[in-house]
Each structure stands twice: as structure tokens, then as C-alpha cells.
N, C-alpha and C positions, 0 to 999 in steps of 0.2 A: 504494500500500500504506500500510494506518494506521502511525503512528509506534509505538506500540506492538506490533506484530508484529516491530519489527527483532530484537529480542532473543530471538524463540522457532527454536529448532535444527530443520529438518529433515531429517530420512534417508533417503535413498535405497540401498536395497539391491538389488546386480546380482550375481545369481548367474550363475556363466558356466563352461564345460566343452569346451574346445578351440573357443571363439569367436572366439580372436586374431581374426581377421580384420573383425568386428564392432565387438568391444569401442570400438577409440580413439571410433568414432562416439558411442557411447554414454554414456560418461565425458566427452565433451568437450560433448555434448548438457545433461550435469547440471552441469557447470564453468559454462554459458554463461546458465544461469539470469537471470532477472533481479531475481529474490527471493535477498536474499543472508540468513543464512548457512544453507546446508547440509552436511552429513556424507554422503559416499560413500560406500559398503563395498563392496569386490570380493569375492564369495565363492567362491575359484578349487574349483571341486571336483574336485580331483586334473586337471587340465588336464595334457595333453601337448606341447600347444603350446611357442609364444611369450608365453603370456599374462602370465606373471608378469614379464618384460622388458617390455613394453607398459604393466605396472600400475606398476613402479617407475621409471619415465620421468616419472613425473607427480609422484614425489616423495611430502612429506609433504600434498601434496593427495589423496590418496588412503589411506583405510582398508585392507589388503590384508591379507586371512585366506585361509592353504589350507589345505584339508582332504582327507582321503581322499576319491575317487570314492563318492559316498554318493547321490547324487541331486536332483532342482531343490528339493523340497521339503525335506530336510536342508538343503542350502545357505543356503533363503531363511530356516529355522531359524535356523541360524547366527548371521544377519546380526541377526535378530530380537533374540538374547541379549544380543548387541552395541553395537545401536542404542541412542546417545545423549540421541536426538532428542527434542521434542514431538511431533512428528510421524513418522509414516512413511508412506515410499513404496515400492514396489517395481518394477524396471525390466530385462526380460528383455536379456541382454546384446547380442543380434540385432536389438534397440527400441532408438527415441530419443524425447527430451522435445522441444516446441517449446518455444521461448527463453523464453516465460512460462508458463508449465504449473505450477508451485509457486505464481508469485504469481496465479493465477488461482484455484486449488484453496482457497488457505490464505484468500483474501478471501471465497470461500465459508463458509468454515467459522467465521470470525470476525462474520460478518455472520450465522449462525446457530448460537450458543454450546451448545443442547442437541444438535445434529449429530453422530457419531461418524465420518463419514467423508462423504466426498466423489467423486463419480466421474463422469467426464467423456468425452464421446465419444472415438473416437480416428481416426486416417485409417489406412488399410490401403492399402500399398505393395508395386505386385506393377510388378520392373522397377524403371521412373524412377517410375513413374506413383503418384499419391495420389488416394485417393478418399474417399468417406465416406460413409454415411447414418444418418441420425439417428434411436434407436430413436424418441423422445419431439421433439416441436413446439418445447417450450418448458420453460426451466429451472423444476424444482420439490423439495422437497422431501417425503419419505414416507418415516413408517414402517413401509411394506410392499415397501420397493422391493425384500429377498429373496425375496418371489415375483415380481415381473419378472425377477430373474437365474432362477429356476429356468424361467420358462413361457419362457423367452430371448425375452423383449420387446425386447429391444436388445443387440447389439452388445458385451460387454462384454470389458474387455483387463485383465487385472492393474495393466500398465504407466498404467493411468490413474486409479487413485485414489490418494488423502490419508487417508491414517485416524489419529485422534488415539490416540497412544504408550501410552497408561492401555488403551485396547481394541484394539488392534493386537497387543499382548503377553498379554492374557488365553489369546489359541490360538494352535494351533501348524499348521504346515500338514503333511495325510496325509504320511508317506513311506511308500515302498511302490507308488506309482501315478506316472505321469507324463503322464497326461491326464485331467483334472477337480480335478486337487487342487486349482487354484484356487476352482473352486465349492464345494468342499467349505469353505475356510476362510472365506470372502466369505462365504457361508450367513450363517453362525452371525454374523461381523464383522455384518451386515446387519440378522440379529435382532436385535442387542443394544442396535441406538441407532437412531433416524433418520437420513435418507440423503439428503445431497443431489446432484444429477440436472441437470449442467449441458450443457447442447447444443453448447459449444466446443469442438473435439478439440485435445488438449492433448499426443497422444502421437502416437508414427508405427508400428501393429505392421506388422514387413516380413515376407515370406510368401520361403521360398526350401525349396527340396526337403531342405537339411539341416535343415529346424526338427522340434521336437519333436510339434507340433501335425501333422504327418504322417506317423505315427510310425505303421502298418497294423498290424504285429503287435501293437502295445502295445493298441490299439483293441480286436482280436479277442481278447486276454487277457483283457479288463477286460469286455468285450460289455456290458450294461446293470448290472454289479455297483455303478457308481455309483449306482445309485438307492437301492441297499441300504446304503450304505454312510450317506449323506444321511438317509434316512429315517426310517431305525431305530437312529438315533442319541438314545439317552436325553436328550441336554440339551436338544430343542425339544419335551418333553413330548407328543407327538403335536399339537399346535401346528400343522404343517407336512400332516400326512397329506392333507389333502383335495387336495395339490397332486401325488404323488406319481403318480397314474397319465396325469396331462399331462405329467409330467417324465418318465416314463418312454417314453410314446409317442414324442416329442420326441426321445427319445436313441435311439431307434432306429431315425427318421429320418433324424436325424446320422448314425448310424454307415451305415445303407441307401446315401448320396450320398457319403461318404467310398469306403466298400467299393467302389461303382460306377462310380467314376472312377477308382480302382484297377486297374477291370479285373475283382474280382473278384463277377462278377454272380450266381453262384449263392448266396454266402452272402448278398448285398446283398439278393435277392427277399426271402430268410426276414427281416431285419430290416422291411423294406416290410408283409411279412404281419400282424407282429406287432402296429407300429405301428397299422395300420387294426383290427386284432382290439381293441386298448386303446382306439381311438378313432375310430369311422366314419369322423366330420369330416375325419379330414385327408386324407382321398381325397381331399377339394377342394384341398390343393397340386397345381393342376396340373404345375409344375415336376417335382416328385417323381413324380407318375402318370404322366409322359411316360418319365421314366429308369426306371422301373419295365417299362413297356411294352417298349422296349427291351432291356432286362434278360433280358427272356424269350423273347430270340429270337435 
């Protein structure tokens, strides 16, 4: 790391909600950095646990704000108001950092000064086990990399980008929603500056049946209102529109393979239908046309 880098603060923000059991991983994950200095912030939202005995064990090493049960996106709010930093990061309490993951992120960003953020593969931990695959070959740089998050070109985890503090604080993340809010603020973080695109996974997101990300009613709540919500958002001037019926198709495939290994295959056909109705081509996911097959029997 340049010698000039020691002196910039960054923050790490963990919003967390009866994670005790998570958390120390987490927190000791961002302790154990090898980029020194950073700011933790716990953002307990309204937790019934243990968590706040967990968070004050670690002393004045830790940031620790609670709040009423408000939701991930209040929470990561929160932390946002809060944050110190030049930097920020954000890090689900369920997630950990690999020991270099800030001084990885932060060399990117210094090695490319008009950059606004930084985002980095991550491994996916289901069990003991770590895997990965990498959307992109090779580290690069784009200012369109918000439409590879919408066309889901790659892989992407909150817990694995750096975004510089001056744009990181411009938005806020949706509340109200608790699946896609992160695309929703990543969007706009993504319009607003160039992106850099590193193929190192820097993060570990772990998969367990209490995470939020398998969260079926909240899914069937929200059904493709994300596309609406993205799209017909005034600040990317219609900018974004020619992407919106791949994004949509796309989400309700998601939501078709979700539903489907739920179990719940009659709603899951109707998302399958639609998807092909927005978009021939993806009949050609065989994967998808084989559980669809299925689906119907």
C-alpha cells in the first residue's frame, strides 16, 4: 500500500438484526484487515438477541448504534449519516472480509483517481465449502459497469465494494423493500462515476436458510415491482430505459428458480411464461427450461 493512503479513514458499515451468532465472524473479519485505519459501525436494528453484549466486548473498537427495528436499508442509512470515512464499505452481518479486501479495493481506487467505487468478486459459502466464478476474465475499468449489474453479468454482493464517501453519501438506500434494495442504490452509485471491476474475491457471502436473500414471501410481495421502481426513477433521465425489458425478463427468471425450488411451481410456471413473453432468447437457458419442464408436471 502507497505511503500516502495510511492517513485516509475507511468504513465499514454492518447492519445486523438478531445475527449474534454471525456477527463476532464479521467484526473480527474487519479488525483483521491488513489496511489499517478503519471505522466499524454496528447498526443493531432493534436486535433481540445477544448482539449488543457481543458488540460491547470489543470495546471502543467498535462504532455501536441501535435503532428501532426499521429494516436493512434504514440500518445501512444509518451507518451512512454516521460514517466518518473517505471511504465506505458495507458488510452484511452473516458476511466476512478476506484479510486484504480494503487494501486491495483502496489500491484500486488510488491507482484510478476518477473511479467512484470499486467492486470485487466475492466466494459464496454454502456449509464449509467456498466457491466462486468470475463474472469478467480480467480486471477492468467502465463507465457502464450499471448495466452489467442490471443485465446480472456477474455475481455481485454489496459486501464487496469500496465506494468513495463524497458518492456513497449522495443516496440513500430504498426502505420499504428487502430484496433488491441493493440494486437499487448500486444503480445510481454506478451511474455516477466509473467502476472498477477486479476479478479477486475479497468477500465471503455465506448462504444459510435464515438469510434474507431467501426471504419467498418478501419475493412474491415485491414480484417484478423492482423494475419499476429502477426504471422510472427520474434521476437517470430515461438514460437506462433500453435496459429495462432485459432487466425485467431476468427478474423473473430469478424469481421462476427461486419460486421453484420453493416448491412453489405453479406460481414459478407464470414467472417462466412471462420471462420468455419479454424475451424469446432465454428459452435457451436450458437450466431454466428443464425446471420449467418439470414445473409442469
Amino acid at each position: 500500500m502507497k505511503e500516502k493512503t495510511d492517513s485516509l479513514l475507511v468504513s465499514i458499515i454492518i447492519p445486523t438484526y438478531n445475527y449474534a451468532g454471525f456477527l463476532h465472524r464479521a467484526i473480527q473479519s474487519c479488525l483483521n484487515q491488513s489496511y489499517k485505519p478503519v471505522e466499524i459501525i454496528v447498526i443493531d436494528d432493534g436486535s433481540t438477541d445477544n448482539t449488543k453484549e457481543i458488540v460491547q466486548s470489543y470495546g471502543d473498537k467498535i462504532v455501536y448504534i441501535r435503532q428501532e427495528n426499521s429494516g436493512v436499508s434504514s440500518a445501512r442509512n444509518s451507518g451512512l449519516e454516521h460514517a466518518a470515512g473517505d471511504f465506505i464499505a458495507f458488510l452484511d452481518a452473516d458476511d466476512y472480509l478476506t484479510e486484504n479486501a480494503i487494501e486491495i479495493r483502496l489500491k484500486a481506487l488510488m491507482q484510478n483517481p476518477y473511479a467512484g467505487a470499486v467492486v470485487t468478486e466475492t466466494y459464496s459459502q454454502k456449509n464449509e465449502s467456498l466457491s466462486y466464478k468470475p463474472g469478467f476474465k480480467t480486471d477492468n475499468v467502465s463507465d457502464k459497469f450499471y448495466e452489467d449489474l442490471l443485465l446480472g453479468k456477474f455475481p455481485f454482493g454489496t459486501c464487496a465494494a469500496l465506494i468513495r464517501s463524497a458518492i456513497a453519501k449522495q443516496f440513500r438506500f430504498l426502505t420499504g423493500i428487502s430484496n433488491g434494495e441493493d440494486v437499487v442504490y448500486f444503480t445510481k452509485i454506478f451511474f455516477t462515476a466509473p467502476v472498477c471491476y477486479i476479478t479477486e474475491p475479497t468477500a465471503v457471502t455465506v448462504w444459510h436458510g435464515d438469510s434474507l436473500r431467501h426471504n419467498i414471501d418478501e419475493l412474491k410481495k415485491q414480484d417484478v415491482g423492482l423494475a419499476r421502481i429502477i426504471f422510472d426513477d427520474p434521476f437517470y433521465g430515461g438514460a437506462i430505459e433500453h435496459l429495462r425489458k432485459d432487466y425485467t425478463a431476468n427478474r423473473h427468471l430469478e424469481l421462476f428458480r427461486k419460486l421453484y425450488l420453493n416448491g412453489e411451481k405453479k406460481i414459478a410456471r407464470e414467472h417462466y411464461r412471462k420471462a420468455i413473453a419479454l424475451k424469446n432468447e432465454r428459452i435457451l437457458k436450458i437450466d431454466y427450461l428443464i425446471k420449467f419442464i418439470k414445473a409442469c408436471f
